[in-house]
N, C-alpha and C positions, 0 to 999 in steps of 0.2 A: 430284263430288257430283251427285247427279240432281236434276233441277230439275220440281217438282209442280205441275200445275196444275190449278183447278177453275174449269171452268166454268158461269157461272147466267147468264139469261135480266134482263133490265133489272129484270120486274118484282119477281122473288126477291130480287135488290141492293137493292131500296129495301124491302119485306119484313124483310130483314135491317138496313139501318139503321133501320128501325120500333124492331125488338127489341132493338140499342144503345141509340137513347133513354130506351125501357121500361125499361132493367135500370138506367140512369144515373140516371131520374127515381125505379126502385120502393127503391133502395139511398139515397135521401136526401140525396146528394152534389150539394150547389148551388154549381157550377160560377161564378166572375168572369166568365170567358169559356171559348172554344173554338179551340187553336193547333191546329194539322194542317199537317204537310209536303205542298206541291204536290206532290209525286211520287207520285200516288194517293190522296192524301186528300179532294180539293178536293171532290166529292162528300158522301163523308159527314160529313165537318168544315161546310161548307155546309149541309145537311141539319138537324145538330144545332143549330146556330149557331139557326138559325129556326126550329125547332120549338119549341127551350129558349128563346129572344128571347132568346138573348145575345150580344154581339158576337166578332169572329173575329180572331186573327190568324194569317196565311199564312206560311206559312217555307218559301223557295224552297230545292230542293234540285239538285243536278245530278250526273252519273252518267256521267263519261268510261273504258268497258271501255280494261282493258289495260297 
């Protein structure tokens, strides 16, 4: 399998989690909290977390190839 990658600039990534919030907050959905797996989430689960003022919970994850 080919493996895809895209890459953006810091300020796009946060641009794009702007537009997460936006679609989360214009859709109605009032969230208890905000879970995101460490393994790439921490960011935008973070992000959301305080924008929304809601609290987070972290779910560690780990990834031994092979």
């Amino acid at each position: 399998m080919r493996r895809r990658e895209l890459l953006i600039g810091w300020l796009d990534y946060l641009k794009l989690n702007e537009r997460l919030i936006q679609l989360v907050v214009e859709s109605g959905f009032k969230p208890d909290f905000v879970a995101y797996i460490t393994r790439g989430g921490d960011i935008p689960g973070t992000l959301i977390s305080q924008r929304m003022d809601l609290p987070y919970v972290a779910i560690g994850a780990a990834h031994w190839p092979g």
